[in-house]
C-alpha positions as YAML, in Angstrom:
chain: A
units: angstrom
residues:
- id: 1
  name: UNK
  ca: [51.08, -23.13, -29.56]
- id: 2
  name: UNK
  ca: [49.79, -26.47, -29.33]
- id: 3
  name: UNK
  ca: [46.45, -25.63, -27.98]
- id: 4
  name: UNK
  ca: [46.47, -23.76, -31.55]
- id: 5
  name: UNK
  ca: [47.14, -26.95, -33.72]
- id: 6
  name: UNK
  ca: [44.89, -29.07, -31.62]
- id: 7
  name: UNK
  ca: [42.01, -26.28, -31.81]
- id: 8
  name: UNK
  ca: [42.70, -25.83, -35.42]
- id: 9
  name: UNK
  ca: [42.57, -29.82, -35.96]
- id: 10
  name: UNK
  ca: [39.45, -30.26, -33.91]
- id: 11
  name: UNK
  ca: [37.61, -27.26, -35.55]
- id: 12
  name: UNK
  ca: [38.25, -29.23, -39.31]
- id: 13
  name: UNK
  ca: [36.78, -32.40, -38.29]
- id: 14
  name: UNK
  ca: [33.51, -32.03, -35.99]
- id: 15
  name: UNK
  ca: [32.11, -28.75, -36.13]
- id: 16
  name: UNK
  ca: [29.79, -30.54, -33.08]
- id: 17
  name: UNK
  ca: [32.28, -32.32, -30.84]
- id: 18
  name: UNK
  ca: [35.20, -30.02, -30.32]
- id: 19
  name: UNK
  ca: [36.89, -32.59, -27.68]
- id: 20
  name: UNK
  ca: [36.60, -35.44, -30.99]
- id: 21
  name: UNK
  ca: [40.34, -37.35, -31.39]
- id: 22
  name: UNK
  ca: [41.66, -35.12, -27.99]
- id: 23
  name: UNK
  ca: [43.40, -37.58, -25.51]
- id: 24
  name: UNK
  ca: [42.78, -37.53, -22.05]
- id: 25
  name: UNK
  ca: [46.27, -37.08, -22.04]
- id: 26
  name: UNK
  ca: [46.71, -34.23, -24.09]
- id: 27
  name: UNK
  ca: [43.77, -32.35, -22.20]
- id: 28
  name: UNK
  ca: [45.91, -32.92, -18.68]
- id: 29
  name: UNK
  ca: [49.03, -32.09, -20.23]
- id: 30
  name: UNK
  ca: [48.03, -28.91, -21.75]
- id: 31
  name: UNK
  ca: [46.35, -27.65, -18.76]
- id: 32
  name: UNK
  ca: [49.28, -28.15, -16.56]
- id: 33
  name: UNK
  ca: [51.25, -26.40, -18.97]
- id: 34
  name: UNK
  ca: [48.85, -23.53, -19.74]
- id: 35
  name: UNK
  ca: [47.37, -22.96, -15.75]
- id: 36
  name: UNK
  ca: [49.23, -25.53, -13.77]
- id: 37
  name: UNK
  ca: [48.52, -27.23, -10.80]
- id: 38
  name: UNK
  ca: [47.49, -24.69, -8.98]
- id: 39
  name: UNK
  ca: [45.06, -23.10, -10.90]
- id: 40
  name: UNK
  ca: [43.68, -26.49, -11.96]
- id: 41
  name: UNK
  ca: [43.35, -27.50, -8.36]
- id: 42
  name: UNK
  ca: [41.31, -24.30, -7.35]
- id: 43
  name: UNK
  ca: [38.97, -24.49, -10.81]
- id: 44
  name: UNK
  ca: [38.46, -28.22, -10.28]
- id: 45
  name: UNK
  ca: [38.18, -29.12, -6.45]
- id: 46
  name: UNK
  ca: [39.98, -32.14, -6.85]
- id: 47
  name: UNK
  ca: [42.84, -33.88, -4.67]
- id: 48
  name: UNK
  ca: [44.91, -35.60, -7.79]
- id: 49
  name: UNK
  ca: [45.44, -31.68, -8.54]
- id: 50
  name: UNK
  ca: [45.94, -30.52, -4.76]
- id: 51
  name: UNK
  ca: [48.62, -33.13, -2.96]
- id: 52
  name: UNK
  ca: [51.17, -34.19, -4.91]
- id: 53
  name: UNK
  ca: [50.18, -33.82, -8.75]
- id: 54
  name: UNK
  ca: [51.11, -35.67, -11.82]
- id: 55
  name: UNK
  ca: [49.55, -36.26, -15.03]
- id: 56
  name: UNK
  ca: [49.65, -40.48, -14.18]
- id: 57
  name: UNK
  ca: [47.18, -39.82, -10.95]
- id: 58
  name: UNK
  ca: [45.09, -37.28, -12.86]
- id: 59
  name: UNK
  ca: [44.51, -39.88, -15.44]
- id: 60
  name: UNK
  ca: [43.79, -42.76, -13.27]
- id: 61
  name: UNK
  ca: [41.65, -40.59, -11.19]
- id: 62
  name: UNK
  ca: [39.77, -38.66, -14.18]
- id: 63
  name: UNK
  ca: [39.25, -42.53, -15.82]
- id: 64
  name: UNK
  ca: [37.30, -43.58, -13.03]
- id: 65
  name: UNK
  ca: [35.48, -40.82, -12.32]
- id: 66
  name: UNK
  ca: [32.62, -38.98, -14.86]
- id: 67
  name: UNK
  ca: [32.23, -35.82, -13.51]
- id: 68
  name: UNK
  ca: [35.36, -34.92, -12.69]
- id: 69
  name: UNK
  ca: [36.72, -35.41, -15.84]
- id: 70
  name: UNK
  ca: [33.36, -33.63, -17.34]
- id: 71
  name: UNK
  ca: [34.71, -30.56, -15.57]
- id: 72
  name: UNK
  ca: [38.36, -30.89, -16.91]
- id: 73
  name: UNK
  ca: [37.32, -31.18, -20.22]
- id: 74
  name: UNK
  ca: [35.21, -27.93, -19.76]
- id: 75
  name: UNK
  ca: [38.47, -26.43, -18.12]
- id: 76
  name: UNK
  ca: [40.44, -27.05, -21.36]
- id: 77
  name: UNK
  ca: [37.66, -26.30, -23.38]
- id: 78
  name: UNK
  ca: [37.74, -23.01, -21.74]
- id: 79
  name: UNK
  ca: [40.67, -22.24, -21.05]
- id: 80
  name: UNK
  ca: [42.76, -23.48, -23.99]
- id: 81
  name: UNK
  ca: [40.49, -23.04, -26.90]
- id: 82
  name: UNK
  ca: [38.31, -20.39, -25.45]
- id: 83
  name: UNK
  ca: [35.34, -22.25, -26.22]
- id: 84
  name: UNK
  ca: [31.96, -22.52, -24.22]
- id: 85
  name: UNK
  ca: [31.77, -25.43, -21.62]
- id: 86
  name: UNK
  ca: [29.89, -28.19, -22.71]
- id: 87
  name: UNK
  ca: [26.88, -28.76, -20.47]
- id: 88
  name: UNK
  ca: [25.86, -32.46, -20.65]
- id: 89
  name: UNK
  ca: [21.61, -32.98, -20.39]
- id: 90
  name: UNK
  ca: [21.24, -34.59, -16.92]
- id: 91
  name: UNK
  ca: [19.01, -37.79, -17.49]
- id: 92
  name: UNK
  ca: [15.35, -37.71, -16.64]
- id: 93
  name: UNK
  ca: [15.28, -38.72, -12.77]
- id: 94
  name: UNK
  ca: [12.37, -40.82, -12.95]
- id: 95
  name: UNK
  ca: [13.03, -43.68, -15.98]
- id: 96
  name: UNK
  ca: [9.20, -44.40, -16.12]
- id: 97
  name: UNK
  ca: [8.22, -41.12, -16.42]
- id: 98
  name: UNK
  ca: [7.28, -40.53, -19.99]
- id: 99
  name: UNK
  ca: [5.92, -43.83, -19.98]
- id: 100
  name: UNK
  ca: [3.77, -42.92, -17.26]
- id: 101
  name: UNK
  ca: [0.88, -40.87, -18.66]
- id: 102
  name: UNK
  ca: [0.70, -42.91, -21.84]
- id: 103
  name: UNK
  ca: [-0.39, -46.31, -20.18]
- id: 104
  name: UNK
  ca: [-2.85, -44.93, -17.02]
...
């Protein structure tokens, strides 16, 4: 019910970033709830859902690291609001590569 609310809060706000005003918190929370640990742990190969699991490690561990929280936000987005992942545009791997043609 409260992946409803949240959904229908999001969806009234930014039509382009559904995860706008959605805690960290709430995302971890409502998982847990909606999968659980288990589930979350097998979708998202990570140990803060594996061995002993609690929203206070997820948090700390999600905080500190990009793409694992990337891929719990696509979880929730998924899974809770039944919305298509969100696939982030990986930078260009060379910084002076534009640049390059331009100048030589």
């Amino acid at each position: 019910m409260l992946c409803i609310t949240i959904a229908y809060k999001i969806m009234n706000t930014q039509q382009n970033n559904p995860l706008h005003g959605v805690k960290l918190q709430t995302i971890v929370e409502e998982l847990e709830a909606t999968i659980g640990w288990e589930k979350m742990a097998a979708k998202v190969k990570i140990n803060c859902f594996k061995s002993n699991p609690s929203v206070k490690s997820s948090l700390t561990f999600l905080r500190r690291t990009p793409w694992a929280r990337e891929e719990v936000e696509n979880l929730y987005l998924k899974e809770c609001l039944g919305l298509k992942p969100v696939v982030k545009q990986q930078a260009d791997s060379d910084p002076w590569g534009k640049a390059k043609g331009k100048y030589n």
